[in-house]
C-alpha positions in Angstrom: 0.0 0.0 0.0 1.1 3.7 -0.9 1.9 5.6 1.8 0.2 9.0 2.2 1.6 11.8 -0.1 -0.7 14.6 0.8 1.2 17.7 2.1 0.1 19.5 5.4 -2.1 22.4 4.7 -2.5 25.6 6.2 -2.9 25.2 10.3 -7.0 25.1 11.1 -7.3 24.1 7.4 -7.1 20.7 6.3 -5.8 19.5 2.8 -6.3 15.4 2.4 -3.5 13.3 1.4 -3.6 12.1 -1.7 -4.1 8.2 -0.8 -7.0 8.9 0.3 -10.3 10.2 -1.2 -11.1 13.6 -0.9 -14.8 13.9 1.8 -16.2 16.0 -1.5 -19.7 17.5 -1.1 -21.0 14.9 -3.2 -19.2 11.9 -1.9 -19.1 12.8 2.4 -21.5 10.2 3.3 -19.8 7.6 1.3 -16.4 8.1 2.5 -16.9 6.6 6.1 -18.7 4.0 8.1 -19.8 6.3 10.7 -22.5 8.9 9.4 -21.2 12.1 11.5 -23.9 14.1 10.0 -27.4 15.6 11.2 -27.4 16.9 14.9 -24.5 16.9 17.3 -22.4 14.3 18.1 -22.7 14.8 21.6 -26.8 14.6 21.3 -26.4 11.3 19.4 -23.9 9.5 21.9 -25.2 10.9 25.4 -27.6 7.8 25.4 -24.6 5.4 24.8 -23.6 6.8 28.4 -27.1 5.4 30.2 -25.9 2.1 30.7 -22.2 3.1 32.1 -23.9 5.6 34.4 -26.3 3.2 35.4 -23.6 0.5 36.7 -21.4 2.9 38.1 -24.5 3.8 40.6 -24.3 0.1 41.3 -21.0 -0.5 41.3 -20.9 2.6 44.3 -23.1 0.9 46.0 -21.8 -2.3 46.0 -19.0 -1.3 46.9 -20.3 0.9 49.9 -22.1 -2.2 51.1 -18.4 -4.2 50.6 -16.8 -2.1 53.0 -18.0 -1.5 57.2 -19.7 2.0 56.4 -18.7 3.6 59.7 -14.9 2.3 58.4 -15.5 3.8 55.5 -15.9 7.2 56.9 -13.5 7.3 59.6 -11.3 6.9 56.2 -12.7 9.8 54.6 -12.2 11.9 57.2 -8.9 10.8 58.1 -8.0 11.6 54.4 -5.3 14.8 53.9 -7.3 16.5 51.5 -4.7 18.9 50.2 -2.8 15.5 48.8 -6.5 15.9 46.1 -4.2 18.9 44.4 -1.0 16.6 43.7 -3.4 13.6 42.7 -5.5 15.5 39.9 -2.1 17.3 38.7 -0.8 14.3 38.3 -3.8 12.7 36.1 -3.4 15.8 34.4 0.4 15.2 33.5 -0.9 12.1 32.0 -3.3 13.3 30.1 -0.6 15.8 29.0 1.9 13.2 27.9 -1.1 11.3 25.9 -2.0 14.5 23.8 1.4 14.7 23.0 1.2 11.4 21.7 -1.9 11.8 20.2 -0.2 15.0 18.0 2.7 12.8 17.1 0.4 10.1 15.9 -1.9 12.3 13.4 1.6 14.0 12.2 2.9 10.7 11.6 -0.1 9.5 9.2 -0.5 13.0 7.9 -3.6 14.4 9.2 -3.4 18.2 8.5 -2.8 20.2 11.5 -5.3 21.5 13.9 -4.3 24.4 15.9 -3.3 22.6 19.6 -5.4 24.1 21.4 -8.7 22.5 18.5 -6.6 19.1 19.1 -7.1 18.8 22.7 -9.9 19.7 22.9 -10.5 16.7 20.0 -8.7 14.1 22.3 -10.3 15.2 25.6 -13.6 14.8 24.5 -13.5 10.9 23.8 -13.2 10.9 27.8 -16.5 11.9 27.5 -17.2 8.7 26.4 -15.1 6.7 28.6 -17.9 4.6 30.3 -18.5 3.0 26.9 -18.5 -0.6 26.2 -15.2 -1.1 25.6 -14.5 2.7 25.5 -16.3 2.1 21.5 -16.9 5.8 21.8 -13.8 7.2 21.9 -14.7 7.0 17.8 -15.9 10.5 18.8 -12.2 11.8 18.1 -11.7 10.3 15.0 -15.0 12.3 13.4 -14.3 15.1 15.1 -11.1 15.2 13.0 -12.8 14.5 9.8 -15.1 17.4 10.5 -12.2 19.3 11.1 -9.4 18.0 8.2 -11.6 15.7 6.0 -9.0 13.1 7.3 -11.6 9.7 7.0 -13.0 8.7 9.9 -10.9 5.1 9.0 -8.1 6.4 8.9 -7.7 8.2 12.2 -9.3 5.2 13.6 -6.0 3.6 13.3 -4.6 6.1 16.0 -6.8 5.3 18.2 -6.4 1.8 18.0 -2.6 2.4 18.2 -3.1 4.3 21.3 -5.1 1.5 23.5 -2.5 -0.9 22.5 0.4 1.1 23.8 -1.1 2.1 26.5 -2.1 -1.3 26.9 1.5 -2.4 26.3 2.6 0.3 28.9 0.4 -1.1 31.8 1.5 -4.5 31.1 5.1 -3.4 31.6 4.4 -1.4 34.7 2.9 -4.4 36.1 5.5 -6.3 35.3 7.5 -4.3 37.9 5.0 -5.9 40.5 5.1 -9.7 39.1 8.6 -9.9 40.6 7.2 -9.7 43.9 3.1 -10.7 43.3 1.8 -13.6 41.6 -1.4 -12.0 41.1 -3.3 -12.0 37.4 -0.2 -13.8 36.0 -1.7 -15.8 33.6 -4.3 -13.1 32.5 -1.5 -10.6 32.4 0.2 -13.3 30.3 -2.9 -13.8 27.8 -2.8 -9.7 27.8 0.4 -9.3 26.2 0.5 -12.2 23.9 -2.7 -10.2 22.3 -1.5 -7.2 22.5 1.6 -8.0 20.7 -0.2 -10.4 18.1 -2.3 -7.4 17.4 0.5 -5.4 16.3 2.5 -7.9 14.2 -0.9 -8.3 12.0 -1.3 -5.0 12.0 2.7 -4.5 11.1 2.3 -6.7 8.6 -1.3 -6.6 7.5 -1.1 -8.8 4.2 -3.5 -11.1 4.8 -6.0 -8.6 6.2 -5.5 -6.8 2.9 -5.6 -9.8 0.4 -9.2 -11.2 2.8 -10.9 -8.0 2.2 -9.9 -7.7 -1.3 -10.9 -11.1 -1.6 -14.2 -10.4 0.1 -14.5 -6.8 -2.2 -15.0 -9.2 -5.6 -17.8 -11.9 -4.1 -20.9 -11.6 -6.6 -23.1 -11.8 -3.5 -21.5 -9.2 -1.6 -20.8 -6.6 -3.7 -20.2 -3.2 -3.6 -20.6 -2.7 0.2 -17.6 -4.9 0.5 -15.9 -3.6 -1.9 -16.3 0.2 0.8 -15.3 -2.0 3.5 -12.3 -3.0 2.3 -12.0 0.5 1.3 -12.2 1.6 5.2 -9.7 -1.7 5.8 -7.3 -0.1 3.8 -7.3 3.3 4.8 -7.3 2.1 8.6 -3.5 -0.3 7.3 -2.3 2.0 5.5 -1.9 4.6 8.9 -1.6 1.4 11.0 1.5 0.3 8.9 2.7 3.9 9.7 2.1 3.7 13.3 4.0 0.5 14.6 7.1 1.4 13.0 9.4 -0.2 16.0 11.2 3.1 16.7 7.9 4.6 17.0 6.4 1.9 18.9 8.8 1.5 21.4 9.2 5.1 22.0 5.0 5.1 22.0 5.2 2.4 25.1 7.9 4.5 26.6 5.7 7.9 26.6 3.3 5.7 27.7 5.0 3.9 31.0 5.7 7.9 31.8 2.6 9.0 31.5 0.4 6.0 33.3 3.3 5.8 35.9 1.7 9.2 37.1 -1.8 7.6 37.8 0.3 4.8 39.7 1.8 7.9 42.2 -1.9 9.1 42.3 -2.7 5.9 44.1 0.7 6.0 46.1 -0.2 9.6 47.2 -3.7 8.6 48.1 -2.4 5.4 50.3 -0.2 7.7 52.0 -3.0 10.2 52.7 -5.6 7.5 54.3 -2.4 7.0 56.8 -0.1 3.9 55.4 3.8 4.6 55.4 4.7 6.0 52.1 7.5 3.2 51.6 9.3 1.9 48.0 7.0 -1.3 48.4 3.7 0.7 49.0 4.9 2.5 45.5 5.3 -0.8 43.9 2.1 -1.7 45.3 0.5 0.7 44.2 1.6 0.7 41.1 1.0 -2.9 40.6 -2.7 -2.6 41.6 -3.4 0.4 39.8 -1.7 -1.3 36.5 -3.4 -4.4 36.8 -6.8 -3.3 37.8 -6.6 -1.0 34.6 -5.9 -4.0 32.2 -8.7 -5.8 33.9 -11.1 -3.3 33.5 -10.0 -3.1 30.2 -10.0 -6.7 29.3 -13.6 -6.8 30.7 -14.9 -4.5 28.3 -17.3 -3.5 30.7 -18.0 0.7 30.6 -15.3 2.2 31.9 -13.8 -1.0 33.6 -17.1 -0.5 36.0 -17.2 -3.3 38.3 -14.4 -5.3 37.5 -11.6 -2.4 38.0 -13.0 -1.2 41.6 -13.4 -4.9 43.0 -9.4 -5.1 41.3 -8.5 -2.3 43.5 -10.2 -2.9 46.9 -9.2 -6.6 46.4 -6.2 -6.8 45.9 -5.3 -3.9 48.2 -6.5 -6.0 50.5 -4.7 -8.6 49.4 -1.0 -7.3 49.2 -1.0 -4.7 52.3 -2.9 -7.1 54.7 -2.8 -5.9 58.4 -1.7 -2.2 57.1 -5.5 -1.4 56.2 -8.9 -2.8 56.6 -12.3 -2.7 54.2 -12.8 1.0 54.5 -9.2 2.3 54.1 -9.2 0.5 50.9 -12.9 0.9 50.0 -12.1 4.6 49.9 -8.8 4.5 47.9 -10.9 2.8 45.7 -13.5 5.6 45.4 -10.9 8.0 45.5 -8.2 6.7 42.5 -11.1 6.0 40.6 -12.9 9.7 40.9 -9.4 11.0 39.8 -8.6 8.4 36.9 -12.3 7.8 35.9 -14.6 10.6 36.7 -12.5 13.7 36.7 -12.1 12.3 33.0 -15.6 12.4 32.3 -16.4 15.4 33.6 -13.4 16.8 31.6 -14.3 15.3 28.8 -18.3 16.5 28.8 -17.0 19.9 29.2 -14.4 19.5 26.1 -17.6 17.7 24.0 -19.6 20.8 24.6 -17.0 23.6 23.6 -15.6 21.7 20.3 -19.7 21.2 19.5 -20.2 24.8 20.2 -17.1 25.5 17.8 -18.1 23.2 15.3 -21.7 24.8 15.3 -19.9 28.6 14.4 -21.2 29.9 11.7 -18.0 31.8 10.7 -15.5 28.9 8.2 -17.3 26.1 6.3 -20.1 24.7 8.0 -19.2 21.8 10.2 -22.6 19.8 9.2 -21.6 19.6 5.8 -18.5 17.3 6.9 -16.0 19.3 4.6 -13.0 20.9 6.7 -13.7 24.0 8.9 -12.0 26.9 10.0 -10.9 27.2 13.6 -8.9 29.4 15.2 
């Protein structure tokens, strides 16, 4: 497959690359598989978010129920609140360190550049849809960058695909700081990484992906929607053969470990606030637990981890700090990690949603509905 030869346009402006088709007036609708057109995005994905909201309420109570509540909050209020401002700047640097990525990616397959600020605000909003099954929604970013480039919706797909793997990758390799001392999830963690590293071979070397949906393109019975599919297919290569170059991968993981590691600290930071001794093993700890719950959750494909990641926290807190905290200590470092990693992100991402929408719905540049570029400043 060619790689892309488009040139970067004009910053807020998009220019496509020329292997891929143009998102013409005439041709928008058939130049993706998601339809990003008539009405707002947000307004078509907030009920995708009933059912995540709906089992986080009982997840909290479940888990209120799981730990003594009086326990529960003696922990609160034994808490050192002021530790909340390290903890949210440090899910913060993360998210910092993933936008970075996220920029590197898109200049790697070409997109035309947004101005930063317009690119955040793109990558933020997917939290938005974080309580998802299987975070699905986080397809939010890749039309929101076809409305803004006329990039396809396929091909920035790609990145997002790239990004839950090296994350995914990243985790895996934080916990395995933690498997030299825990047992824990090995042969899950184990399963983990053999996909995760399957995944990007095929995808490294997607030949037979290729030659099965050209294949499937020419069936009689199929047709022409095949033949778009494959279309989609190779788009969604073409940037994935792009973005697992290994100098690019490894130094993906790497960004990755460095940003996630930060989340890990939250939980450290929050330990050492409910009153445990802020020691190298509760780091690894909590590092471990945070890692592993996060590839659970993830693994689960539950919204948001709901369920599964909470009972990974409490439990294996539990588990691996024994005497040094009972059912409410780690009931509320549950709560609190997962406010700070979970629904700060939400909220974050709601609020991001709502200004790009409001942006998108200007009626100075092109007109967002018409899914052709658009000005932004």
């Amino acid at each position: 497959m060619a790689r892309m030869g488009g040139q970067v346009g004009a910053v807020g402006v998009g220019t496509v690359p020329a292997g891929d088709a143009e998102p013409t007036r005439g041709s928008t609708r058939a130049a993706d598989p998601i339809d990003e057109d008539g009405g707002s995005t947000l307004g078509r994905l907030a009920p995708r978010l009933i059912g995540g909201a709906v089992l986080a309420v009982v997840v909290l109570s479940a888990l209120t129920l799981f730990a003594d509540v009086r326990q529960l909050g003696d922990a609160f209020r034994r808490f050192d609140w002021w530790l909340a401002v390290p903890v949210i700047l440090l899910t913060l640097g993360n998210y910092a360190l993933r936008i970075v990525k996220w920029e590197i990616y898109l200049r790697r397959i070409g997109v035309p550049r947004m101005p930063l600020v317009t690119s955040a605000l793109v990558f933020l909003s997917a939290f938005s849809m974080s309580i998802t099954p299987g975070k699905v929604g986080e397809v939010v970013k890749a039309v929101y960058v076809r409305r803004l480039t006329g990039t396809p919706v396929s091909r920035t797909a790609a990145v997002i695909a790239a990004e839950r793997i090296t994350d995914g990758l990243a985790m895996l390799a934080l916990a395995g700081v933690g498997l030299t001392q825990f047992a824990y999830g090995r042969p899950l963690l184990g399963a983990a990484t053999v996909l995760a590293l399957g995944a990007v071979v095929l995808l490294r070397k997607p030949a037979l992906l290729t030659a099965l949906t050209a294949r499937l393109g020419g069936l009689p019975l199929v047709g022409r929607p095949a033949t778009k599919v494959a279309q989609h297919v190779e788009h969604f290569l073409d940037a994935s053969n792009v973005l697992y170059a290994p100098g690019l991968l490894v130094g993906s993981i790497g960004l990755g470990v460095l940003s996630w590691f930060g989340e890990c600290v939250a939980l450290f930071l929050i330990l050492y606030g409910l009153g445990l001794e802020p020691t190298w093993h509760l780091l690894i700890v909590a590092t471990f637990v945070l890692s592993v719950s996060s590839v659970f959750g993830a693994v689960s494909l539950l919204p948001g981890g709901l369920g599964v990641a909470e009972a990974s926290v409490a439990g294996m807190l539990l588990l691996l700090l024994g005497d040094d905290l009972d059912r409410g200590t780690a009931a509320a470092a549950t709560l609190l990690i997962r406010f700070a990693t979970l629904w700060f992100a939400v909220i974050l991402g709601v609020v991001a949603l709502a200004v790009i929408e409001r942006r998108l719905g200007a009626p100075s540049g092109s007109t967002a509905a018409s899914g052709r570029p658009v000005t932004t400043t």
